[in-house]
mmJSON file of the N, C-alpha and C atoms, coordinates in Angstrom:
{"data_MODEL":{"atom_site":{
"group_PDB":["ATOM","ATOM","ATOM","ATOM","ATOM","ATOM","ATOM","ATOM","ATOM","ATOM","ATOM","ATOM","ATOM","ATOM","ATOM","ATOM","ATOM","ATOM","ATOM","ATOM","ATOM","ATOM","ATOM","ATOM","ATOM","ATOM","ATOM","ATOM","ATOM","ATOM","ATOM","ATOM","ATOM","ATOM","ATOM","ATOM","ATOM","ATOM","ATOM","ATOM","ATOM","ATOM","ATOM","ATOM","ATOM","ATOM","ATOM","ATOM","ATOM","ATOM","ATOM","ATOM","ATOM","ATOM","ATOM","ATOM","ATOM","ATOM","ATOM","ATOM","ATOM","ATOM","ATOM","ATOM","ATOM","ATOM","ATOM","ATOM","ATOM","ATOM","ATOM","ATOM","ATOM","ATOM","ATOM","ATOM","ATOM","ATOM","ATOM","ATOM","ATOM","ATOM","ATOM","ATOM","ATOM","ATOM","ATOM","ATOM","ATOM","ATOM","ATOM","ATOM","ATOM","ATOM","ATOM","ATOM","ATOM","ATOM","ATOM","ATOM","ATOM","ATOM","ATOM","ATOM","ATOM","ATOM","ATOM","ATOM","ATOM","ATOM","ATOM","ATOM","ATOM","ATOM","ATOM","ATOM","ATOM","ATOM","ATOM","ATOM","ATOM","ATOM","ATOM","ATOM","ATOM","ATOM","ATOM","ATOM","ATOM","ATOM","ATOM","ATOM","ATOM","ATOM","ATOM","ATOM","ATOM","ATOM","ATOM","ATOM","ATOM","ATOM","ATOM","ATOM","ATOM","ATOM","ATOM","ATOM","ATOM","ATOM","ATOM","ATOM","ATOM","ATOM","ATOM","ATOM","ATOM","ATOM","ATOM","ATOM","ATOM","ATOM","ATOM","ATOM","ATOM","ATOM","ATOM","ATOM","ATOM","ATOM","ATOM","ATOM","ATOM","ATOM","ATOM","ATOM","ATOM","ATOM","ATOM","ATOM","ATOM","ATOM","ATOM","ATOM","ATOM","ATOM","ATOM","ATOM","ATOM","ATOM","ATOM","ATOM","ATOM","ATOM","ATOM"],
"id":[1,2,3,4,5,6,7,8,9,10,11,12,13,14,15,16,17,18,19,20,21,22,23,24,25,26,27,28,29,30,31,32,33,34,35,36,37,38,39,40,41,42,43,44,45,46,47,48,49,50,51,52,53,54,55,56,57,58,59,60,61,62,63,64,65,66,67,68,69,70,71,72,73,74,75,76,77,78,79,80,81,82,83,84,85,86,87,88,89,90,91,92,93,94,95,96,97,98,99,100,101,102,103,104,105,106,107,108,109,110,111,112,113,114,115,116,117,118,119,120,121,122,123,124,125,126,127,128,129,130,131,132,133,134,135,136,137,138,139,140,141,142,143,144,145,146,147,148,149,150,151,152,153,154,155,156,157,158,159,160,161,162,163,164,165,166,167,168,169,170,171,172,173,174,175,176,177,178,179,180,181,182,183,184,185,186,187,188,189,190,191,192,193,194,195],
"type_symbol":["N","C","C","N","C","C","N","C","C","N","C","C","N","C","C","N","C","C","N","C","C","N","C","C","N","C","C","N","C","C","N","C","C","N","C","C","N","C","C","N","C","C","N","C","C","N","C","C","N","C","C","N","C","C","N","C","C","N","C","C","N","C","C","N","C","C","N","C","C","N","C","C","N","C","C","N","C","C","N","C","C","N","C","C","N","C","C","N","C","C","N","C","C","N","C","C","N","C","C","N","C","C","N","C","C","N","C","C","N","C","C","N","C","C","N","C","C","N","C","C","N","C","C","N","C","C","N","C","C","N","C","C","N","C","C","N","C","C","N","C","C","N","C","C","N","C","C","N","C","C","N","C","C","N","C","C","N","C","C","N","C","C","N","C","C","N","C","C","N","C","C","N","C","C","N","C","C","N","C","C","N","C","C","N","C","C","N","C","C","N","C","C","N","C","C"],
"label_atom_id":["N","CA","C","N","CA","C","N","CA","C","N","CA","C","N","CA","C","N","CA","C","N","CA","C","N","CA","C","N","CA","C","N","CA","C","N","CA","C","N","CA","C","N","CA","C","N","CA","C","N","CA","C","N","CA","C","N","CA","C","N","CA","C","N","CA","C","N","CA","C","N","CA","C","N","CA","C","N","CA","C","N","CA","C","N","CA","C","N","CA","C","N","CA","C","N","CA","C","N","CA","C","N","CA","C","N","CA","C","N","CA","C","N","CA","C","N","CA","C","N","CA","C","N","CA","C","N","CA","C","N","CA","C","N","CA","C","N","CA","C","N","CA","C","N","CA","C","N","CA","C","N","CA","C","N","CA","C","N","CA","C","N","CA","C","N","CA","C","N","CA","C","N","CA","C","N","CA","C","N","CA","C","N","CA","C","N","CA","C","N","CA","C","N","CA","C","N","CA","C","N","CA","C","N","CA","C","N","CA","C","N","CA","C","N","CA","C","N","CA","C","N","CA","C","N","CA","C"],
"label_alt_id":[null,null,null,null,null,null,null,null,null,null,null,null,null,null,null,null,null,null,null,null,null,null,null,null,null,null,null,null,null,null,null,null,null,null,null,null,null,null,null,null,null,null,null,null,null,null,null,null,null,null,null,null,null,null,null,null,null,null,null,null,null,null,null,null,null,null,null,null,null,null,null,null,null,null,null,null,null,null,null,null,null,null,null,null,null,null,null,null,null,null,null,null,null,null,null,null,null,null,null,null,null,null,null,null,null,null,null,null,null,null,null,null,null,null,null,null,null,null,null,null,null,null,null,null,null,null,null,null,null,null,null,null,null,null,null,null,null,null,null,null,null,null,null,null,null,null,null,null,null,null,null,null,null,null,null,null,null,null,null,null,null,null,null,null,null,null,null,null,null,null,null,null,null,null,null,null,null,null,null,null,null,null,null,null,null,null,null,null,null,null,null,null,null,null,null],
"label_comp_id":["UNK","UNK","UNK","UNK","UNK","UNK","UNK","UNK","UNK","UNK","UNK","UNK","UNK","UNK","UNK","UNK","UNK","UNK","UNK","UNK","UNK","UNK","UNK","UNK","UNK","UNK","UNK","UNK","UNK","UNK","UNK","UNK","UNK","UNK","UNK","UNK","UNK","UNK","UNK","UNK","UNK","UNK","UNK","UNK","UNK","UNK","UNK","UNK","UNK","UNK","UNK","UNK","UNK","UNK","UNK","UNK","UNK","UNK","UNK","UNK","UNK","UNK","UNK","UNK","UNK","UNK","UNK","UNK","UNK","UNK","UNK","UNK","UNK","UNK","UNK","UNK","UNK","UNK","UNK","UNK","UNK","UNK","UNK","UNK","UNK","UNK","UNK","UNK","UNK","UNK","UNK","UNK","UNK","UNK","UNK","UNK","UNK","UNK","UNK","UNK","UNK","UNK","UNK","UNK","UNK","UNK","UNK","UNK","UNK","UNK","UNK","UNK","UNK","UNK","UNK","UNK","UNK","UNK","UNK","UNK","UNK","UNK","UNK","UNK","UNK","UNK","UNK","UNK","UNK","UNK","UNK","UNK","UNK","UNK","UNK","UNK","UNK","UNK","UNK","UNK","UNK","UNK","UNK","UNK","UNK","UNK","UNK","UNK","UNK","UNK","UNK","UNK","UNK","UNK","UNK","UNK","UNK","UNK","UNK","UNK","UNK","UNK","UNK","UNK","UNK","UNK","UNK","UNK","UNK","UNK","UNK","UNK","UNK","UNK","UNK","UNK","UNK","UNK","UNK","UNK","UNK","UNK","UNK","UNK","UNK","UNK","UNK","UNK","UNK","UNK","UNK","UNK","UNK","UNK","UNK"],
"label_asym_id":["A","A","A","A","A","A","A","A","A","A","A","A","A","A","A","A","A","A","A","A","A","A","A","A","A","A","A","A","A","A","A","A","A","A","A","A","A","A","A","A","A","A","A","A","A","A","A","A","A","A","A","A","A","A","A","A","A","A","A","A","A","A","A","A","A","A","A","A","A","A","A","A","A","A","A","A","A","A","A","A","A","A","A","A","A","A","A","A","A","A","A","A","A","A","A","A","A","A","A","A","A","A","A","A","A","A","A","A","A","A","A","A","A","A","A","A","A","A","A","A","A","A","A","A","A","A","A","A","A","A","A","A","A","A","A","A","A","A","A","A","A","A","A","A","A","A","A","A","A","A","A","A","A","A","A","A","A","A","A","A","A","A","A","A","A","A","A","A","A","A","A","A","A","A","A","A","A","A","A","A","A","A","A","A","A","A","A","A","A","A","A","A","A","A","A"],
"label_entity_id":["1","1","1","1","1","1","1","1","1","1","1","1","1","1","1","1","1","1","1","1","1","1","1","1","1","1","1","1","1","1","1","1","1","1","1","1","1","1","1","1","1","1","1","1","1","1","1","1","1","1","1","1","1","1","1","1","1","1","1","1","1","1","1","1","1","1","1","1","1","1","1","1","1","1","1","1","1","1","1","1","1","1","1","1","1","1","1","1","1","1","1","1","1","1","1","1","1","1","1","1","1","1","1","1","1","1","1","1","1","1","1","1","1","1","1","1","1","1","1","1","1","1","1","1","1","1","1","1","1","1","1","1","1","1","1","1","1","1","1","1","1","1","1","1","1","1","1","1","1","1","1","1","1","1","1","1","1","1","1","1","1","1","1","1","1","1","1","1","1","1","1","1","1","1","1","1","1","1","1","1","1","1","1","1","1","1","1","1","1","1","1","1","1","1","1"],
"label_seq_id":[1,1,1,2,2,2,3,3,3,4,4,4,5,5,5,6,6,6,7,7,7,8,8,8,9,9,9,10,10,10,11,11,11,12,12,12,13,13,13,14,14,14,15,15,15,16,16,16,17,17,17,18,18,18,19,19,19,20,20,20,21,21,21,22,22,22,23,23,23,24,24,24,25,25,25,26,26,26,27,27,27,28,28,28,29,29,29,30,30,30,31,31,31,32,32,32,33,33,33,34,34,34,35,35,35,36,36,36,37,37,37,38,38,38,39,39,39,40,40,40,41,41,41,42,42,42,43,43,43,44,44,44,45,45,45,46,46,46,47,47,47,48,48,48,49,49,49,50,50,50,51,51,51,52,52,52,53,53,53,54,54,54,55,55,55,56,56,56,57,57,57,58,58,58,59,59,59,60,60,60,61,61,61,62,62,62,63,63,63,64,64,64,65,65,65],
"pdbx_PDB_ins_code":[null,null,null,null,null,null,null,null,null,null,null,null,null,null,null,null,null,null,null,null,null,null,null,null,null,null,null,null,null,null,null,null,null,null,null,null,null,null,null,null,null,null,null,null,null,null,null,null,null,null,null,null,null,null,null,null,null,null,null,null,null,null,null,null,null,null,null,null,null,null,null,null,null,null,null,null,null,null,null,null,null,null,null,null,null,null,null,null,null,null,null,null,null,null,null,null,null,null,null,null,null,null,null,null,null,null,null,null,null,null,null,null,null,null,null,null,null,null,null,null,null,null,null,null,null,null,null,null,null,null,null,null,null,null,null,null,null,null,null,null,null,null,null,null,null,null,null,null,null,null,null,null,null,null,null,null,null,null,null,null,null,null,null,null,null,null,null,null,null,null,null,null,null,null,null,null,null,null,null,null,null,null,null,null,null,null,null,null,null,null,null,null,null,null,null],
"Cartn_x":[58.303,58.523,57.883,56.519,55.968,56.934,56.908,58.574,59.577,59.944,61.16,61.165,60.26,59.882,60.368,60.7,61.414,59.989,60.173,58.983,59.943,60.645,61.28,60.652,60.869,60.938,59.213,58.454,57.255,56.806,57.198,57.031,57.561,58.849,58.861,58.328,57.931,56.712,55.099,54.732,53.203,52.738,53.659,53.347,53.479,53.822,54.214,53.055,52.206,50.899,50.202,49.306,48.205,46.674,46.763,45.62,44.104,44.633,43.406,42.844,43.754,43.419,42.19,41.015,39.638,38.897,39.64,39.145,39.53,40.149,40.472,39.927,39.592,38.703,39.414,40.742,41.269,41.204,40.244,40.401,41.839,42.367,43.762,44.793,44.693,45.289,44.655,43.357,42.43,42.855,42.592,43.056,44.932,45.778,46.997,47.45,46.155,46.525,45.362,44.622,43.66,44.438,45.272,46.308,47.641,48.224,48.86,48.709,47.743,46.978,46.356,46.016,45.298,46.568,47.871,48.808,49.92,49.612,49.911,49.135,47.799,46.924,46.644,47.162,46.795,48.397,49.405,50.908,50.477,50.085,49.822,49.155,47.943,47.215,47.566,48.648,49.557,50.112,50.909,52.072,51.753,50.722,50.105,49.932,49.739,48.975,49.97,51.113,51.94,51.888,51.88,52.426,50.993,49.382,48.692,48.137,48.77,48.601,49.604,50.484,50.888,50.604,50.297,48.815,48.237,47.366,46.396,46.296,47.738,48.01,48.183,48.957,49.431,47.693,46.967,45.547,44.913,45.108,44.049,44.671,46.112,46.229,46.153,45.076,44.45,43.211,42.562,40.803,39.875,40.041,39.447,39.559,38.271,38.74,37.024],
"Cartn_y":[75.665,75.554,76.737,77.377,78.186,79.161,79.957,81.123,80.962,79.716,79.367,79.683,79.433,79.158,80.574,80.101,81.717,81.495,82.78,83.186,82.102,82.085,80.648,79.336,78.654,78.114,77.613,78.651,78.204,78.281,78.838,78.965,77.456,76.836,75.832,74.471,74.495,73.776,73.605,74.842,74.575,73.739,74.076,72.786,71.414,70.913,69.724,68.923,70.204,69.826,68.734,68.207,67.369,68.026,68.673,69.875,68.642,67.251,66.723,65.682,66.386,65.373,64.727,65.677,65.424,64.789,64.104,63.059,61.682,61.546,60.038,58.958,57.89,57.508,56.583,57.1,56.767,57.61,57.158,58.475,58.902,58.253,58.428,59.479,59.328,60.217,61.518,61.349,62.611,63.279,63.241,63.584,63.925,63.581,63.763,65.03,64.799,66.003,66.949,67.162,68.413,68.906,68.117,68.686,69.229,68.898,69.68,70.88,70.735,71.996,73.257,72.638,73.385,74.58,73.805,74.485,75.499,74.971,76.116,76.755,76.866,78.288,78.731,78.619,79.089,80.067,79.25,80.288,81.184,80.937,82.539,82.989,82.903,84.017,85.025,84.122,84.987,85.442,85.311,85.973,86.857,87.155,88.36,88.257,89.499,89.57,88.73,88.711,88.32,86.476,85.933,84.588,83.901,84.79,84.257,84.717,85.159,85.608,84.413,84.112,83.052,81.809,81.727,80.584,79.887,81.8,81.274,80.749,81.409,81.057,79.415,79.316,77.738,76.927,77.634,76.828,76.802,77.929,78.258,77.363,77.071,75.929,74.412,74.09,72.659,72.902,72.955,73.434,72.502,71.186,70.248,70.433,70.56,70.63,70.133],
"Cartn_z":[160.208,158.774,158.033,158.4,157.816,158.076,158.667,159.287,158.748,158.539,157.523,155.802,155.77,153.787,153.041,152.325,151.494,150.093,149.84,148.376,147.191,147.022,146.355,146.097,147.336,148.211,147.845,148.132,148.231,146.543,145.673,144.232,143.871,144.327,143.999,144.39,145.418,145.984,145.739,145.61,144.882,143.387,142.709,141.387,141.722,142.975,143.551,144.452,144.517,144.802,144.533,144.738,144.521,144.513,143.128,142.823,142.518,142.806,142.59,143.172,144.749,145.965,146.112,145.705,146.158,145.039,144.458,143.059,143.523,144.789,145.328,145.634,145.614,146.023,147.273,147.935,148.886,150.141,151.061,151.958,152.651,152.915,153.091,152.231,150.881,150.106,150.258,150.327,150.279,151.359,152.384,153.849,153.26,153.132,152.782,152.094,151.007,150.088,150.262,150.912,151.615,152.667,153.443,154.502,154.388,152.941,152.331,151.326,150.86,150.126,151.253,152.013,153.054,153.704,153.783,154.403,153.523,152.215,151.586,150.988,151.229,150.91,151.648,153.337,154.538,154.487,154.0,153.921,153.05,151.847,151.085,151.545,152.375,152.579,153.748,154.327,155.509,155.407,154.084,153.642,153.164,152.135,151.567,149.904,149.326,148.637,147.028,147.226,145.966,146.377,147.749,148.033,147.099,147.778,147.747,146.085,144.785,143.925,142.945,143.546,143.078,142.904,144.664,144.955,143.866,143.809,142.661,141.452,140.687,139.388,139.228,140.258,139.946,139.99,140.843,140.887,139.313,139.182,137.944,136.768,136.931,135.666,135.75,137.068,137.511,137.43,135.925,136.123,136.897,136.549,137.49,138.739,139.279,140.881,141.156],
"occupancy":[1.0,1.0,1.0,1.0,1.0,1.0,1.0,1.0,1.0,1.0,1.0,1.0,1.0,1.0,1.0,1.0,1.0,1.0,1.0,1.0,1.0,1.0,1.0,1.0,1.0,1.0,1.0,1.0,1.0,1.0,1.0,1.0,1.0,1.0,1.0,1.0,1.0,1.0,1.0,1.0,1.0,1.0,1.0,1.0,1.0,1.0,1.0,1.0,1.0,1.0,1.0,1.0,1.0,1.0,1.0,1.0,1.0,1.0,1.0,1.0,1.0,1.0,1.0,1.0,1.0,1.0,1.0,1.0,1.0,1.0,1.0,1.0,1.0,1.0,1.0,1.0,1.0,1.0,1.0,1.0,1.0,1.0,1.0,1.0,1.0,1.0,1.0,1.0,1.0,1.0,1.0,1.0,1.0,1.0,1.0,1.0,1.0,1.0,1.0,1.0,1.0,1.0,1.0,1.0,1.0,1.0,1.0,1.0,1.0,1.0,1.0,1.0,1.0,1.0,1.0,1.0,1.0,1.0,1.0,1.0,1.0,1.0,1.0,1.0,1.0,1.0,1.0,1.0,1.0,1.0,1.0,1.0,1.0,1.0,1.0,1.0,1.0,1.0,1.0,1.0,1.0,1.0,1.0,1.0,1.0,1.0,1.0,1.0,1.0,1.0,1.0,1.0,1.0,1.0,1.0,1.0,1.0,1.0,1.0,1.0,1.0,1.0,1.0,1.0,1.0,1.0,1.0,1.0,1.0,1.0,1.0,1.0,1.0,1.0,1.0,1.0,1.0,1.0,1.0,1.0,1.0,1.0,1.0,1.0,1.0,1.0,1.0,1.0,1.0,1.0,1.0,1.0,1.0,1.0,1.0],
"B_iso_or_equiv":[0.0,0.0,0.0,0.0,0.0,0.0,0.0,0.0,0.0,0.0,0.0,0.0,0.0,0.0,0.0,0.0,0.0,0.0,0.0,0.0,0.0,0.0,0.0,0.0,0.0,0.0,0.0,0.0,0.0,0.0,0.0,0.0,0.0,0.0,0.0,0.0,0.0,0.0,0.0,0.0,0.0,0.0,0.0,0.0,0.0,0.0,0.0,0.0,0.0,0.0,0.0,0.0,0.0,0.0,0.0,0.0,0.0,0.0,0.0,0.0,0.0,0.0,0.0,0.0,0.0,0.0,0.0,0.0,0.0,0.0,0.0,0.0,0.0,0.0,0.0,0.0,0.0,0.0,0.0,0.0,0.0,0.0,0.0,0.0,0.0,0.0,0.0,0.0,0.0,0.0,0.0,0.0,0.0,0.0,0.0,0.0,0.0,0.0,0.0,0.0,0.0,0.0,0.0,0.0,0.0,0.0,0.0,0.0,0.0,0.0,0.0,0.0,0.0,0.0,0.0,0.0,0.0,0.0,0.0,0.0,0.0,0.0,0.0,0.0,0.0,0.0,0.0,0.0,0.0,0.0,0.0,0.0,0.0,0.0,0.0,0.0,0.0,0.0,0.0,0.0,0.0,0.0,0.0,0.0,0.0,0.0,0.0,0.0,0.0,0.0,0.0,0.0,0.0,0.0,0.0,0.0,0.0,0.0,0.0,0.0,0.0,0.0,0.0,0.0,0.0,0.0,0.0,0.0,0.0,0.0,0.0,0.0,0.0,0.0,0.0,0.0,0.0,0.0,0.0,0.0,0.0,0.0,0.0,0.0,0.0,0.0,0.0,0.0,0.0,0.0,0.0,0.0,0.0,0.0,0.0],
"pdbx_formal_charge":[null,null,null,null,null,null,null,null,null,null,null,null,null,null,null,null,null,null,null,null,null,null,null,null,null,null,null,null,null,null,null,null,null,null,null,null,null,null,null,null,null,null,null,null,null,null,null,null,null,null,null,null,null,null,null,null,null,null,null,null,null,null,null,null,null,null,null,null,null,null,null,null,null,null,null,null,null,null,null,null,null,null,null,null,null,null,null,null,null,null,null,null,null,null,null,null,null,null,null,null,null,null,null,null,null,null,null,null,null,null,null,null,null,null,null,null,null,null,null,null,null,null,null,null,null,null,null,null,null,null,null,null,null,null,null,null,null,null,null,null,null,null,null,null,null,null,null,null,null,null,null,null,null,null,null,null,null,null,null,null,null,null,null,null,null,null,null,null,null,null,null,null,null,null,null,null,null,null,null,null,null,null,null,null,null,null,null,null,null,null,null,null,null,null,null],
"auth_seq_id":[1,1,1,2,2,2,3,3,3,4,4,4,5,5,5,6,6,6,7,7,7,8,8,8,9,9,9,10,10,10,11,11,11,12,12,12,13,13,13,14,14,14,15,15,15,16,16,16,17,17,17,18,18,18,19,19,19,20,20,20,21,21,21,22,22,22,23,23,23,24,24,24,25,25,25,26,26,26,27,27,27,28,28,28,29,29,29,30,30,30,31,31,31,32,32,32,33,33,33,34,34,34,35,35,35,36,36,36,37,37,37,38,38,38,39,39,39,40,40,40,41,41,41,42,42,42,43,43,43,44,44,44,45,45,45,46,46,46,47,47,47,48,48,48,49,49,49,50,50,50,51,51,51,52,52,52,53,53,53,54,54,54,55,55,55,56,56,56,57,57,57,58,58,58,59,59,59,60,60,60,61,61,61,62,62,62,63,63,63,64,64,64,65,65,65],
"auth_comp_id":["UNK","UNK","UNK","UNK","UNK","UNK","UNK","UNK","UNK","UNK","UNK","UNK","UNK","UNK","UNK","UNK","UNK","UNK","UNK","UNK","UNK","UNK","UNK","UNK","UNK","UNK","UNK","UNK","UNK","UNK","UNK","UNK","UNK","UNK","UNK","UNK","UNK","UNK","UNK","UNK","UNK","UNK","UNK","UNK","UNK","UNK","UNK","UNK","UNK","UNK","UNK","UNK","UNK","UNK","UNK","UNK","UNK","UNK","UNK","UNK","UNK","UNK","UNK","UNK","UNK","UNK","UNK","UNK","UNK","UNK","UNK","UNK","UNK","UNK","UNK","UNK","UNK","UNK","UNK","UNK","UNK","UNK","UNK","UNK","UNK","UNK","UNK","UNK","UNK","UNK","UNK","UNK","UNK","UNK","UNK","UNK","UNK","UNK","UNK","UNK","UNK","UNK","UNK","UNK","UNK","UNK","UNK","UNK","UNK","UNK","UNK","UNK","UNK","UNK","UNK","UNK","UNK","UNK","UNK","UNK","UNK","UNK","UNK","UNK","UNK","UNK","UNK","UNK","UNK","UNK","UNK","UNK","UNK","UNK","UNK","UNK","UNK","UNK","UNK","UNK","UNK","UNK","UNK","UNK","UNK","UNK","UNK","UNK","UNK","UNK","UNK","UNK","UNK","UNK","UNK","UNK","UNK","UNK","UNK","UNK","UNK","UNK","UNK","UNK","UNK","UNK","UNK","UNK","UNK","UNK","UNK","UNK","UNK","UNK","UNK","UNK","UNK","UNK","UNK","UNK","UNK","UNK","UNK","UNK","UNK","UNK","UNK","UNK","UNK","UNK","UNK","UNK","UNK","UNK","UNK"],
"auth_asym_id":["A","A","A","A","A","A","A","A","A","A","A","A","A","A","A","A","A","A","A","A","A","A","A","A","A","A","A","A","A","A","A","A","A","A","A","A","A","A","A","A","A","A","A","A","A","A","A","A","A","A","A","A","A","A","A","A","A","A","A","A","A","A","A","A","A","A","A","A","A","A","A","A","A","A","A","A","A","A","A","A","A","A","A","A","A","A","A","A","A","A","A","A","A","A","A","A","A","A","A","A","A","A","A","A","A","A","A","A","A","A","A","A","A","A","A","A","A","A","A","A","A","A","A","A","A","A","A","A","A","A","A","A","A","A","A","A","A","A","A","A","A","A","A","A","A","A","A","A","A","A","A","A","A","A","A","A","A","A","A","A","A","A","A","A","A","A","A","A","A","A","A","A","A","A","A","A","A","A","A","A","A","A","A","A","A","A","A","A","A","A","A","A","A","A","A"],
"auth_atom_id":["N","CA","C","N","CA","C","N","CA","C","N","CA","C","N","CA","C","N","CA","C","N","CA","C","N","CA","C","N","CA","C","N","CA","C","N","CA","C","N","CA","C","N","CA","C","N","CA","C","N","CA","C","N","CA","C","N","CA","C","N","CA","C","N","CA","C","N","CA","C","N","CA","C","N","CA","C","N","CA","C","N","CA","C","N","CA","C","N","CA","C","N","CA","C","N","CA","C","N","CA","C","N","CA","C","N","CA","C","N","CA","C","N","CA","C","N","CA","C","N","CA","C","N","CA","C","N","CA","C","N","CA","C","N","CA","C","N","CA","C","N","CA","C","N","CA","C","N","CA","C","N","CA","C","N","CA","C","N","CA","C","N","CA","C","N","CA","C","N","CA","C","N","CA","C","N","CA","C","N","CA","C","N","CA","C","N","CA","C","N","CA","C","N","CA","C","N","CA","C","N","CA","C","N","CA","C","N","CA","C","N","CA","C","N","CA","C","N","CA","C","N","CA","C","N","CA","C"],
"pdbx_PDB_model_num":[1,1,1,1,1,1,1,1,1,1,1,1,1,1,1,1,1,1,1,1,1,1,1,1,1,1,1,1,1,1,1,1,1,1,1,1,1,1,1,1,1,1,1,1,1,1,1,1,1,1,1,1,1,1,1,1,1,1,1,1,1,1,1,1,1,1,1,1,1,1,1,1,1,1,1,1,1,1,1,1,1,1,1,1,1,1,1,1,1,1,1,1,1,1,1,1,1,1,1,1,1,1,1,1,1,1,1,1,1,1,1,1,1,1,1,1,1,1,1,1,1,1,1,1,1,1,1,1,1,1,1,1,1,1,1,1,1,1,1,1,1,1,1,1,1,1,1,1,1,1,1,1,1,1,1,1,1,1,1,1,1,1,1,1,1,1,1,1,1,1,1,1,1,1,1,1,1,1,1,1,1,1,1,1,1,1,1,1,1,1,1,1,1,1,1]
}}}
């Protein structure tokens, strides 16, 4: 799937996030959404400097963390 993902693709996916996984008080969700967050800031940072610049933006407009 990572090999697959187009810069699209992954732009339209990151706002879909769960930027506030680690406010759960379900460990289950937590674990869910640290394992999905985890895998797309591990794709931008592989992808390079624009995937993981995008990354960021979408982070920076979830200040709570």
């Amino acid at each position: 799937m990572k090999d697959q993902m187009t810069f699209d693709e992954f732009l339209a996916q990151i706002p879909t996030l769960d930027w506030y996984y680690n406010m759960s008080d379900d460990p289950a969700a937590y674990r869910r959404g640290e394992k999905r967050w985890r895998f797309y800031h591990d794709l931008a940072k592989e992808k390079g400097p624009e995937w993981y610049a995008a990354f960021e933006a979408e982070w920076d407009r979830h200040p709570i963390r």
